[in-house]
GUKOLVEX-212695 format. One record per atom (N, C-alpha, C, O, CB): residue number from 1; atom name; x, y, z. Coordinates in pm, 1 decimal. Glycine has a CB too. Example, Ala and Ser with C-alpha at 12.3 -4.5 7.8 and 13.67 -1.06 7.14 Angstrom:
BEGIN
+-----+------+----------+----------+----------+
!   n ! atom !        u !        v !        w !
+-----+------+----------+----------+----------+
!   1 !    N !   1319.0 !   -569.0 !    780.0 !
!   1 !   CA !   1230.0 !   -450.0 !    780.0 !
!   1 !    C !   1320.0 !   -330.0 !    780.0 !
!   1 !    O !   1423.6 !   -331.9 !    846.5 !
!   1 !   CB !   1130.8 !   -447.3 !    904.6 !
!   2 !    N !   1285.0 !   -225.0 !    708.0 !
!   2 !   CA !   1367.0 !   -106.0 !    714.0 !
!   2 !    C !   1290.0 !      3.0 !    787.0 !
!   2 !    O !   1340.9 !    113.8 !    803.9 !
!   2 !   CB !   1408.4 !    -59.8 !    572.5 !
+-----+------+----------+----------+----------+
//
This chain:
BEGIN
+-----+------+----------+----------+----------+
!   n ! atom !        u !        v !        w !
+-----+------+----------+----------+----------+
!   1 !    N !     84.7 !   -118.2 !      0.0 !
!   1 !   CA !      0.0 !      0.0 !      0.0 !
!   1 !    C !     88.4 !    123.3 !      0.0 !
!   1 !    O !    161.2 !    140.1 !     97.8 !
!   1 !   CB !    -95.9 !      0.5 !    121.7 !
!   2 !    N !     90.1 !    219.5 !   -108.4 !
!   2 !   CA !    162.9 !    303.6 !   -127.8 !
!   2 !    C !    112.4 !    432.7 !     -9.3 !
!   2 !    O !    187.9 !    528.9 !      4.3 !
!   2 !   CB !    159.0 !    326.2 !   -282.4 !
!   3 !    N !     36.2 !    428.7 !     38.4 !
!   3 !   CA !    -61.7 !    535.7 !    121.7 !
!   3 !    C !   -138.4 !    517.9 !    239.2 !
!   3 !    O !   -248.9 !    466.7 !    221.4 !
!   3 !   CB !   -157.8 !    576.2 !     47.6 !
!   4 !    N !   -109.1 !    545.4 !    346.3 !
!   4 !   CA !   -196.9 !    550.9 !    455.9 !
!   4 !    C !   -267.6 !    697.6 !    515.3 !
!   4 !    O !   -212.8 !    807.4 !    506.2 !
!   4 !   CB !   -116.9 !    489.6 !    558.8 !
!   5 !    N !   -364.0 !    679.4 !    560.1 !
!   5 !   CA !   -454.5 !    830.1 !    560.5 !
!   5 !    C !   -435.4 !    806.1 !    753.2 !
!   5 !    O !   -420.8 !    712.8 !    832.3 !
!   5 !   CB !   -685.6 !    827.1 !    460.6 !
!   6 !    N !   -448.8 !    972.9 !    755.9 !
!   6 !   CA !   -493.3 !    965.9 !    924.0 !
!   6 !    C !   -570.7 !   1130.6 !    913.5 !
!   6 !    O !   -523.7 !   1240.0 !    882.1 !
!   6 !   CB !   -315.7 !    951.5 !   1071.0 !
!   7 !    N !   -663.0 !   1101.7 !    941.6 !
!   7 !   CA !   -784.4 !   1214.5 !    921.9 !
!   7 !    C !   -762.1 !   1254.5 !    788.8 !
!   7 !    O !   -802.3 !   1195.9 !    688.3 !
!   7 !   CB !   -782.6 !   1353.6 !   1025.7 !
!   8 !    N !   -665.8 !   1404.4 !    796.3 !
!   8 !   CA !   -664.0 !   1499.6 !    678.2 !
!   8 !    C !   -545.3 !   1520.5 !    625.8 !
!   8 !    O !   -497.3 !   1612.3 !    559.3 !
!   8 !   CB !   -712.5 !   1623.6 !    705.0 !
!   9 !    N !   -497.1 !   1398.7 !    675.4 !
!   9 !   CA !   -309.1 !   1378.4 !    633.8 !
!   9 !    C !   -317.1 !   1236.8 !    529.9 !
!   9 !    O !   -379.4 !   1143.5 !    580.5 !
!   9 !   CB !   -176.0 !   1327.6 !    822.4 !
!  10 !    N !   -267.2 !   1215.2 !    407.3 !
!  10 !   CA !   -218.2 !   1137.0 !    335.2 !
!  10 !    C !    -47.5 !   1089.8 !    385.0 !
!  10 !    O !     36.5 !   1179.7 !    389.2 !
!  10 !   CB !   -240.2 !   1203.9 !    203.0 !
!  11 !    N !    -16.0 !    977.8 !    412.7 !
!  11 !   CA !    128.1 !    930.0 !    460.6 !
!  11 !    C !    173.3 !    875.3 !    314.9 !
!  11 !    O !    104.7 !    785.4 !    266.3 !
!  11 !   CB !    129.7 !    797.6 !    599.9 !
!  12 !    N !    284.0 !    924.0 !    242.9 !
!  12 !   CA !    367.0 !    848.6 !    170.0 !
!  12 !    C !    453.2 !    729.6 !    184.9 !
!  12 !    O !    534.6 !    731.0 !    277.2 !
!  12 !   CB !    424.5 !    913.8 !    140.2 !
!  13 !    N !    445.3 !    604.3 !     90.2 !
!  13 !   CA !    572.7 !    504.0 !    138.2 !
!  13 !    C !    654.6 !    547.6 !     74.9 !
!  13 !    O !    636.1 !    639.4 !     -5.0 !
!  13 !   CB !    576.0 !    353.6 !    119.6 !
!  14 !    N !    776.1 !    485.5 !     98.3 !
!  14 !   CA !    902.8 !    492.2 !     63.1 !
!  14 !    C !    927.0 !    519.5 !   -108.0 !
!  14 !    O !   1013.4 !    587.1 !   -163.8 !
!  14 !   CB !    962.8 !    360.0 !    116.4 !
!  15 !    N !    819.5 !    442.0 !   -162.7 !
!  15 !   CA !    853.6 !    419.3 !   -332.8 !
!  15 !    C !    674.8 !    496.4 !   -396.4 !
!  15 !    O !    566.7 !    451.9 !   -357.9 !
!  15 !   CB !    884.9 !    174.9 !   -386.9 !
!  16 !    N !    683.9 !    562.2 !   -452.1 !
!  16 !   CA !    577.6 !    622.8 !   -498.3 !
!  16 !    C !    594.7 !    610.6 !   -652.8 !
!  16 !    O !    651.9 !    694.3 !   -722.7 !
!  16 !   CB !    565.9 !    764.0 !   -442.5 !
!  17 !    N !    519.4 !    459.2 !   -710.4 !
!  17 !   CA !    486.1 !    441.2 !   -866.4 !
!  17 !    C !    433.5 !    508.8 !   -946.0 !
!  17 !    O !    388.4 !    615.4 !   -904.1 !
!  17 !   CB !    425.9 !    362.0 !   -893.3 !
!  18 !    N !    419.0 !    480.3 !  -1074.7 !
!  18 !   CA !    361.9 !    544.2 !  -1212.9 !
!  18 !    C !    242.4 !    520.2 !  -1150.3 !
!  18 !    O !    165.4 !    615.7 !  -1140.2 !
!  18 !   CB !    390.2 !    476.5 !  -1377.7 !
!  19 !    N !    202.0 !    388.8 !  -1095.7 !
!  19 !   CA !     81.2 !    371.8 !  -1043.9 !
!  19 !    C !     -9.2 !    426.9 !   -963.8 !
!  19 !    O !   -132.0 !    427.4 !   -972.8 !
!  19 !   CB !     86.1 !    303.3 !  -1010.0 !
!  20 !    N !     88.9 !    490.6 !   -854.9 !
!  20 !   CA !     23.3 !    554.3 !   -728.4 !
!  20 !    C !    -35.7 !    725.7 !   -743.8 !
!  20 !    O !   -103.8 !    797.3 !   -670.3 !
!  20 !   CB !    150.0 !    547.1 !   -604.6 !
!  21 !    N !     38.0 !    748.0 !   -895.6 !
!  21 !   CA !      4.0 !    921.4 !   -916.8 !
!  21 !    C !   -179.7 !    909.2 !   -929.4 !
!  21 !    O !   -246.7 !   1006.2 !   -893.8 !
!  21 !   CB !     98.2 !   1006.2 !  -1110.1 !
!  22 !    N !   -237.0 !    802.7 !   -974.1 !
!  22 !   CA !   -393.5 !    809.9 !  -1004.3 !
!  22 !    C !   -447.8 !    817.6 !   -833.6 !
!  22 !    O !   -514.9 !    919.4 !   -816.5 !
!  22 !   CB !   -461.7 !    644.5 !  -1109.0 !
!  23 !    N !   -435.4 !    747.1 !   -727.4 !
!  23 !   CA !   -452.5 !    737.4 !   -629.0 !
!  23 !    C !   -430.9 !    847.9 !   -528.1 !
!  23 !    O !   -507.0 !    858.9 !   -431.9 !
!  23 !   CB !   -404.9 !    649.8 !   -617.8 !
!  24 !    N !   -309.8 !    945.6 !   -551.0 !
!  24 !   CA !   -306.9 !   1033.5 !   -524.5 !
!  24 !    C !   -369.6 !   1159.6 !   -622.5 !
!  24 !    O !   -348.4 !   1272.2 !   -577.4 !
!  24 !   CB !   -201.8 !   1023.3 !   -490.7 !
!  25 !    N !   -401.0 !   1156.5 !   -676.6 !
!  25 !   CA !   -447.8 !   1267.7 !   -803.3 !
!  25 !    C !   -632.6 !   1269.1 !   -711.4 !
!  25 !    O !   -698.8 !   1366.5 !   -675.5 !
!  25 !   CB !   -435.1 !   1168.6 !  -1044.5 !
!  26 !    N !   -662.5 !   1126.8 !   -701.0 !
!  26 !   CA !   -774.2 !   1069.1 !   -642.4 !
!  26 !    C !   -845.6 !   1148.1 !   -522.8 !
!  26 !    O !   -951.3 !   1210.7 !   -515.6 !
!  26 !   CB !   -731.8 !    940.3 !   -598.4 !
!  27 !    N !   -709.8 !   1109.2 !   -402.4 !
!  27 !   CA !   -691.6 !   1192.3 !   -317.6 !
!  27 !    C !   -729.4 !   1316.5 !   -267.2 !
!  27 !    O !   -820.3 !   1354.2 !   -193.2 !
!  27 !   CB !   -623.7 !   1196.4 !   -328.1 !
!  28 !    N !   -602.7 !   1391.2 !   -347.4 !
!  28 !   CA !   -611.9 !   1532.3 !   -303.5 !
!  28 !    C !   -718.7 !   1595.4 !   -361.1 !
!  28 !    O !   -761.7 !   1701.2 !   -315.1 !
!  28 !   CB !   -495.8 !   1608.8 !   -331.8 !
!  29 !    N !   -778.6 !   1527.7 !   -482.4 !
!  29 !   CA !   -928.0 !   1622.5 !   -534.4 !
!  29 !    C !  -1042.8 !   1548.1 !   -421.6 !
!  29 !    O !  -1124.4 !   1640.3 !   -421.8 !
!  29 !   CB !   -990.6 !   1583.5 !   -753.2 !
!  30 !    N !  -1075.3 !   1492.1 !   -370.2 !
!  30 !   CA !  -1153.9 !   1463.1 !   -271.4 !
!  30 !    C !  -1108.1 !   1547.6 !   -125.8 !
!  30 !    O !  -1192.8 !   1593.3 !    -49.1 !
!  30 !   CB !  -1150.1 !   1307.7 !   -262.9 !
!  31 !    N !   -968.8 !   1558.7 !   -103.9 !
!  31 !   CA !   -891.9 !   1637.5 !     28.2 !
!  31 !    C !   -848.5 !   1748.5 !     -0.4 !
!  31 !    O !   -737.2 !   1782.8 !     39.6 !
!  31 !   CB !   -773.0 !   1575.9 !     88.9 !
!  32 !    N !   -958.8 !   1863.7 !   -107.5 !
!  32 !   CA !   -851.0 !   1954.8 !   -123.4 !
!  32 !    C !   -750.1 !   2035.4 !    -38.9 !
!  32 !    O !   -636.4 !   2076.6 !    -61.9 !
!  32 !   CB !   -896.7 !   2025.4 !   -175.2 !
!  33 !    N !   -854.8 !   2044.7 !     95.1 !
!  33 !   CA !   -766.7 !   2076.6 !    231.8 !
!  33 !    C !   -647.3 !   2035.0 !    270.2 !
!  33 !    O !   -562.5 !   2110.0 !    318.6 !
!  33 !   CB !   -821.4 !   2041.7 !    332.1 !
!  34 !    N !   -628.5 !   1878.9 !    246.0 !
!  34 !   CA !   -570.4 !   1784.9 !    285.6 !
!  34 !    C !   -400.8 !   1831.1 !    277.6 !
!  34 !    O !   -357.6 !   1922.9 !    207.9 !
!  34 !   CB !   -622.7 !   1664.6 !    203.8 !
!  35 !    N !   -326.6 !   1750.0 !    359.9 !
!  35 !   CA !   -192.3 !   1741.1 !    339.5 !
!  35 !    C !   -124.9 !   1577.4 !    323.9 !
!  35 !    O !   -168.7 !   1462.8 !    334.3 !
!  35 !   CB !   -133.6 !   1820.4 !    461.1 !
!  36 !    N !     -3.1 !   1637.4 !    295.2 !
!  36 !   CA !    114.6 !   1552.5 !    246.1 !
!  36 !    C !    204.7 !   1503.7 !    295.3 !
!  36 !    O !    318.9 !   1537.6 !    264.1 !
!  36 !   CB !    171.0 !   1590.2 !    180.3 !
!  37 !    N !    170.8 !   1377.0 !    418.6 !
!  37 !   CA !    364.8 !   1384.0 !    466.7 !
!  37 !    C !    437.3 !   1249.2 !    388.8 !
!  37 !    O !    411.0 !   1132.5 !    359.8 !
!  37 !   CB !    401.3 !   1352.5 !    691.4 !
!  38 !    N !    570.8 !   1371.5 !    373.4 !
!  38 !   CA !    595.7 !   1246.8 !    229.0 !
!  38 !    C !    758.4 !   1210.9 !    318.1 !
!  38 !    O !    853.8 !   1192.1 !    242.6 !
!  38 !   CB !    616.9 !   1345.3 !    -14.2 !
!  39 !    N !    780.5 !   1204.0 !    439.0 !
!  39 !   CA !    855.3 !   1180.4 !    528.0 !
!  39 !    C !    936.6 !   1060.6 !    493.2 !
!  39 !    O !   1059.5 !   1059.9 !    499.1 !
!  39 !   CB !    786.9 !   1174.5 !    638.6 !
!  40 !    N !    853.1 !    945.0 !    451.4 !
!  40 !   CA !    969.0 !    838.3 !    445.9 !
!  40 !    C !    952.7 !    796.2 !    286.0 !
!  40 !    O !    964.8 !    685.1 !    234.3 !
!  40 !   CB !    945.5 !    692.1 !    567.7 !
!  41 !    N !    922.3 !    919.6 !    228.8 !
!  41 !   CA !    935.4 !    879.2 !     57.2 !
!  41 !    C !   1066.2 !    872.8 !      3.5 !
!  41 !    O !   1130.6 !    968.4 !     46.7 !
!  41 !   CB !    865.9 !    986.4 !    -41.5 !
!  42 !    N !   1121.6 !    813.7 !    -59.0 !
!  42 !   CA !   1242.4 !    815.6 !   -106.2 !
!  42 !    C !   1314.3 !    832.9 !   -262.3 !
!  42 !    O !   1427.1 !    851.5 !   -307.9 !
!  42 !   CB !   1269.2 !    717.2 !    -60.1 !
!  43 !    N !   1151.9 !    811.5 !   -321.4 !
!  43 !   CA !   1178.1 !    776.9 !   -501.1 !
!  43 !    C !   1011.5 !    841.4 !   -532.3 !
!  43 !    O !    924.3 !    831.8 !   -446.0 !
!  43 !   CB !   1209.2 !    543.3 !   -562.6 !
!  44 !    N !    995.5 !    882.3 !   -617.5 !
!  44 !   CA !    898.3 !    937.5 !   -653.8 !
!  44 !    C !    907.0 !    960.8 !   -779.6 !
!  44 !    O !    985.7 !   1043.1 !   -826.4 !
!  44 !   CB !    873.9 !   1029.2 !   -590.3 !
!  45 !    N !    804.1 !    870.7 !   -867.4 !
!  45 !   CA !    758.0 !    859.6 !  -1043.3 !
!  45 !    C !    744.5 !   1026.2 !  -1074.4 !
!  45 !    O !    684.5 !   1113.5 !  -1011.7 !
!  45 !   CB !    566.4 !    757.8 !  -1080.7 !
!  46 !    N !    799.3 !   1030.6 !  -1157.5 !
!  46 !   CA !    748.5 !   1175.5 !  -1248.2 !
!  46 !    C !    590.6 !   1210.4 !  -1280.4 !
!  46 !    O !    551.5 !   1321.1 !  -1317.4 !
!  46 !   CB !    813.7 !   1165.0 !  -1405.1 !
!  47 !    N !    506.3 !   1092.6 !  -1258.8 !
!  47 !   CA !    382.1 !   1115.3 !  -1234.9 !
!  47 !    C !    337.3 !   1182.9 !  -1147.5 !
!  47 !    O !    259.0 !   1268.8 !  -1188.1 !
!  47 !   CB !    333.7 !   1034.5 !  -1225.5 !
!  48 !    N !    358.0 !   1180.0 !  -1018.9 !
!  48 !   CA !    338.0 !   1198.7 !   -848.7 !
!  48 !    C !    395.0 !   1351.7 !   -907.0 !
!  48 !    O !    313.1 !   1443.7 !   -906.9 !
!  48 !   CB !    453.8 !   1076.9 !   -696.5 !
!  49 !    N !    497.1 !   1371.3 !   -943.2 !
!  49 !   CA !    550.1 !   1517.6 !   -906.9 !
!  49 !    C !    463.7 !   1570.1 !   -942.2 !
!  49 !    O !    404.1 !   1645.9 !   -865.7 !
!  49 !   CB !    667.9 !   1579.7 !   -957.1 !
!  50 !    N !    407.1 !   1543.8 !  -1119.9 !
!  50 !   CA !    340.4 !   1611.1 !  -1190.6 !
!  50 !    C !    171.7 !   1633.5 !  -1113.4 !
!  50 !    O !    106.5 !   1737.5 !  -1122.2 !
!  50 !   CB !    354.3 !   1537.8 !  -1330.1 !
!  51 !    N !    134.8 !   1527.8 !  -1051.8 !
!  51 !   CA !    -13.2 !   1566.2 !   -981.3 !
!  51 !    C !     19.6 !   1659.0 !   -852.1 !
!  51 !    O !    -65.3 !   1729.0 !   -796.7 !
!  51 !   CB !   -105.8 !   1413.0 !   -923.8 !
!  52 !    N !    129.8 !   1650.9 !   -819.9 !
!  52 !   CA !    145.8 !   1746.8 !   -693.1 !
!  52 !    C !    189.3 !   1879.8 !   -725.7 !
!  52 !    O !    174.7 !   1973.8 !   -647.6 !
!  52 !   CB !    247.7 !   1694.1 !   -591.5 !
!  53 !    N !    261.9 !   1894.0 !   -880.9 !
!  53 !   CA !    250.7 !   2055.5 !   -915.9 !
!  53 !    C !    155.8 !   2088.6 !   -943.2 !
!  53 !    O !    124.7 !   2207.0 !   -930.0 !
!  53 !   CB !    314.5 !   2111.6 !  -1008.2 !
!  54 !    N !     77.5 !   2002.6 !   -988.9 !
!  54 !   CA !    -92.2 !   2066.8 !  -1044.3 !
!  54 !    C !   -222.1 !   2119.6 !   -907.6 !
!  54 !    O !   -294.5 !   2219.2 !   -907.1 !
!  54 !   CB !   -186.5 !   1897.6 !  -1146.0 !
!  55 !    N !   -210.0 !   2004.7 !   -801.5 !
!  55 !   CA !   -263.6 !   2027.1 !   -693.4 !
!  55 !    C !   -195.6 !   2128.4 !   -576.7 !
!  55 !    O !   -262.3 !   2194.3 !   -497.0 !
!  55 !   CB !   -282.2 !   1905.7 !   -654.7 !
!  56 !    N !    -57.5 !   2126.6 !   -583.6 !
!  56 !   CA !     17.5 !   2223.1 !   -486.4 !
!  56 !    C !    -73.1 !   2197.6 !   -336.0 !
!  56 !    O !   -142.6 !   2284.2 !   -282.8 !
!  56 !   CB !     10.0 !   2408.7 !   -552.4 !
!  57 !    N !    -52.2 !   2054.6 !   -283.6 !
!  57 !   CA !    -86.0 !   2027.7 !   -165.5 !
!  57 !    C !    -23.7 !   2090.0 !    -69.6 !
!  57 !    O !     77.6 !   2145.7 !   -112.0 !
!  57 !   CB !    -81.1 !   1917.0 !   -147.7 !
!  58 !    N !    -45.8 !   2107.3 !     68.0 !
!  58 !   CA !     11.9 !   2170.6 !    165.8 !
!  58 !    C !     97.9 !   2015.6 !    202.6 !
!  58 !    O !     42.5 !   1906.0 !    211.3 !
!  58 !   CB !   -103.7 !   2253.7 !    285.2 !
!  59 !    N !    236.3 !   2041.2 !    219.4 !
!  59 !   CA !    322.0 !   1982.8 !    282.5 !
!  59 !    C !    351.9 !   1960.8 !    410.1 !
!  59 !    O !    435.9 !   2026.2 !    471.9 !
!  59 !   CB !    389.9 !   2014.3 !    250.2 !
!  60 !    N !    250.7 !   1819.8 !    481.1 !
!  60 !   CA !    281.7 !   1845.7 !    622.7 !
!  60 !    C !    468.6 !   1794.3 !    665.7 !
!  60 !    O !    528.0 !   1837.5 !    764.5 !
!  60 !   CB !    149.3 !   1741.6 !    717.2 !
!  61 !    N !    522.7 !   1706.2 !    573.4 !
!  61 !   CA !    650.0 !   1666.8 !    622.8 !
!  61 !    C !    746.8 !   1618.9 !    482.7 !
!  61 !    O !    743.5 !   1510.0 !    425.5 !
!  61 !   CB !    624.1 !   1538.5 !    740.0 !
!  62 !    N !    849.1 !   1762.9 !    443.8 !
!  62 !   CA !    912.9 !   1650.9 !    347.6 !
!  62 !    C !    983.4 !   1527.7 !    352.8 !
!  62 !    O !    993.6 !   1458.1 !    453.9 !
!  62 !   CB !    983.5 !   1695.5 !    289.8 !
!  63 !    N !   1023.7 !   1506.9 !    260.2 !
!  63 !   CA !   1091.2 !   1372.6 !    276.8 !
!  63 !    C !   1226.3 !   1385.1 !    358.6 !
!  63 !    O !   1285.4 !   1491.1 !    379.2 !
!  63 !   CB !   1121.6 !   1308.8 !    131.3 !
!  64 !    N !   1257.8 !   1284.3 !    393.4 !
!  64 !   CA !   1390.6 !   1309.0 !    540.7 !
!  64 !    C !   1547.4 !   1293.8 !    482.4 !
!  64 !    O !   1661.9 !   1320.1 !    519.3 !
!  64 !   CB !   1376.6 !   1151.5 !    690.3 !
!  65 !    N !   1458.7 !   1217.3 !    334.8 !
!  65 !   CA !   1653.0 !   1211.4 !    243.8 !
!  65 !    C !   1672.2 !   1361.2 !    221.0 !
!  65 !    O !   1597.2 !   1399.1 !    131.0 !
!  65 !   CB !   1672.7 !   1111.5 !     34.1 !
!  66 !    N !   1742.2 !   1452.9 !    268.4 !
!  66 !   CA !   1796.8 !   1558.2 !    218.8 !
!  66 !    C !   1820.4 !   1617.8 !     66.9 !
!  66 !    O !   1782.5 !   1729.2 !     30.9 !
!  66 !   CB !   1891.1 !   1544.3 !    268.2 !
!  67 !    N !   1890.3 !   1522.3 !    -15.3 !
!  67 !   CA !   1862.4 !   1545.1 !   -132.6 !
!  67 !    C !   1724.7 !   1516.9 !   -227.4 !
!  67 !    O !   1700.4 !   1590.4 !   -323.2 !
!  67 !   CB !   1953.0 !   1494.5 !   -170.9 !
!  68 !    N !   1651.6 !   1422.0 !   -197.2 !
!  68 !   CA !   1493.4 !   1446.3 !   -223.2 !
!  68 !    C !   1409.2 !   1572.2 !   -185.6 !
!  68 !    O !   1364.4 !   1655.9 !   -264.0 !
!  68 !   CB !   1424.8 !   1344.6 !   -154.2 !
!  69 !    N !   1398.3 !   1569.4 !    -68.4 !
!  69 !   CA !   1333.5 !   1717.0 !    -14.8 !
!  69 !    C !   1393.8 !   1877.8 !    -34.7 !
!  69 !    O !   1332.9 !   1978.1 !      2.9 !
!  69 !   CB !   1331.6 !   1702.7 !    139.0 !
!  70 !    N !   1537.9 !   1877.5 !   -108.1 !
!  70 !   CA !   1562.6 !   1996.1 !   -161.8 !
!  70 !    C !   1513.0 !   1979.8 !   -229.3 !
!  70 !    O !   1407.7 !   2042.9 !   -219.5 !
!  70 !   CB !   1655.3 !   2047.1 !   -187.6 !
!  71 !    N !   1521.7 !   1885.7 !   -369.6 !
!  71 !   CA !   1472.9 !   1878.5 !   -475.1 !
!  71 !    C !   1315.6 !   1886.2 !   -506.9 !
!  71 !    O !   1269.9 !   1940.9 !   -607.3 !
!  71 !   CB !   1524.1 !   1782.5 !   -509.1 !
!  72 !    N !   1236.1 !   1820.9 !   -402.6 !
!  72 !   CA !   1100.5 !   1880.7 !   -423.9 !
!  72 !    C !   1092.4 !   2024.0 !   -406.5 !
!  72 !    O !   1064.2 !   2106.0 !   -493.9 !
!  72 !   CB !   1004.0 !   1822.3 !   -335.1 !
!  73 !    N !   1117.2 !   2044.2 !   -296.6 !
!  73 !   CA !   1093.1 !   2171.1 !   -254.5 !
!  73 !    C !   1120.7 !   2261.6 !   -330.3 !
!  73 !    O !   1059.1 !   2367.3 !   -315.9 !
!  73 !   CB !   1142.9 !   2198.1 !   -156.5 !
!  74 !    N !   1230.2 !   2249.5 !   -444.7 !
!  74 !   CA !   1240.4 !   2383.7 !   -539.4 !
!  74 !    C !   1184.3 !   2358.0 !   -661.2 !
!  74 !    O !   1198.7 !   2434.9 !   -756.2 !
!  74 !   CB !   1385.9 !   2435.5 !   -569.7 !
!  75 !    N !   1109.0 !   2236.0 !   -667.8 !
!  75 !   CA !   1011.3 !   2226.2 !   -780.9 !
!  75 !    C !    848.0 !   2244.2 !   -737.3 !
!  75 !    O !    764.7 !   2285.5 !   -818.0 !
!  75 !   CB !   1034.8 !   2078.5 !   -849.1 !
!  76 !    N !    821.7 !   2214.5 !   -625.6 !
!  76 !   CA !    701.1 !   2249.5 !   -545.7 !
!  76 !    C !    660.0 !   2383.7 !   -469.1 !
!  76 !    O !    548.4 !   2414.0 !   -426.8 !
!  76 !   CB !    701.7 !   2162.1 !   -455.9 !
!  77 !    N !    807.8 !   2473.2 !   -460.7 !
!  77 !   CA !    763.4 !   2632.5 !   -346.1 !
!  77 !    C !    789.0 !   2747.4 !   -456.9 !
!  77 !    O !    772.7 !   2865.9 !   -427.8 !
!  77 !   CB !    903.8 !   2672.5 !   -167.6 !
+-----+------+----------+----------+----------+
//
Protein backbone atom coordinates (compact mmCIF):
# COMPACT_ATOMS: atom_id res chain seq x y z
CA UNK A 1 0.00 0.00 0.00
CA UNK A 2 1.63 3.04 -1.28
CA UNK A 3 -0.62 5.36 1.22
CA UNK A 4 -1.97 5.51 4.56
CA UNK A 5 -4.55 8.30 5.61
CA UNK A 6 -4.93 9.66 9.24
CA UNK A 7 -7.84 12.14 9.22
CA UNK A 8 -6.64 15.00 6.78
CA UNK A 9 -3.09 13.78 6.34
CA UNK A 10 -2.18 11.37 3.35
CA UNK A 11 1.28 9.30 4.61
CA UNK A 12 3.67 8.49 1.70
CA UNK A 13 5.73 5.04 1.38
CA UNK A 14 9.03 4.92 0.63
CA UNK A 15 8.54 4.19 -3.33
CA UNK A 16 5.78 6.23 -4.98
CA UNK A 17 4.86 4.41 -8.66
CA UNK A 18 3.62 5.44 -12.13
CA UNK A 19 0.81 3.72 -10.44
CA UNK A 20 0.23 5.54 -7.28
CA UNK A 21 0.04 9.21 -9.17
CA UNK A 22 -3.94 8.10 -10.04
CA UNK A 23 -4.53 7.37 -6.29
CA UNK A 24 -3.07 10.34 -5.25
CA UNK A 25 -4.48 12.68 -8.03
CA UNK A 26 -7.74 10.69 -6.42
CA UNK A 27 -6.92 11.92 -3.18
CA UNK A 28 -6.12 15.32 -3.03
CA UNK A 29 -9.28 16.22 -5.34
CA UNK A 30 -11.54 14.63 -2.71
CA UNK A 31 -8.92 16.37 0.28
CA UNK A 32 -8.51 19.55 -1.23
CA UNK A 33 -7.67 20.77 2.32
CA UNK A 34 -5.70 17.85 2.86
CA UNK A 35 -1.92 17.41 3.39
CA UNK A 36 1.15 15.52 2.46
CA UNK A 37 3.65 13.84 4.67
CA UNK A 38 5.96 12.47 2.29
CA UNK A 39 8.55 11.80 5.28
CA UNK A 40 9.69 8.38 4.46
CA UNK A 41 9.35 8.79 0.57
CA UNK A 42 12.42 8.16 -1.06
CA UNK A 43 11.78 7.77 -5.01
CA UNK A 44 8.98 9.37 -6.54
CA UNK A 45 7.58 8.60 -10.43
CA UNK A 46 7.48 11.75 -12.48
CA UNK A 47 3.82 11.15 -12.35
CA UNK A 48 3.38 11.99 -8.49
CA UNK A 49 5.50 15.18 -9.07
CA UNK A 50 3.40 16.11 -11.91
CA UNK A 51 -0.13 15.66 -9.81
CA UNK A 52 1.46 17.47 -6.93
CA UNK A 53 2.51 20.55 -9.16
CA UNK A 54 -0.92 20.67 -10.44
CA UNK A 55 -2.64 20.27 -6.93
CA UNK A 56 0.17 22.23 -4.86
CA UNK A 57 -0.86 20.28 -1.65
CA UNK A 58 0.12 21.71 1.66
CA UNK A 59 3.22 19.83 2.82
CA UNK A 60 2.82 18.46 6.23
CA UNK A 61 6.50 16.67 6.23
CA UNK A 62 9.13 16.51 3.48
CA UNK A 63 10.91 13.73 2.77
CA UNK A 64 13.91 13.09 5.41
CA UNK A 65 16.53 12.11 2.44
CA UNK A 66 17.97 15.58 2.19
CA UNK A 67 18.62 15.45 -1.33
CA UNK A 68 14.93 14.46 -2.23
CA UNK A 69 13.34 17.17 -0.15
CA UNK A 70 15.63 19.96 -1.62
CA UNK A 71 14.73 18.78 -4.75
CA UNK A 72 11.01 18.81 -4.24
CA UNK A 73 10.93 21.71 -2.54
CA UNK A 74 12.40 23.84 -5.39
CA UNK A 75 10.11 22.26 -7.81
CA UNK A 76 7.01 22.49 -5.46
CA UNK A 77 7.63 26.33 -3.46
Amino acid sequence: MPFETKKTTLIAAALLTVEDAELLLEWLLKHPRGRLDLAACTHLHAANLQVLMAAQPQIAAWPRDATLAAWLQTALT
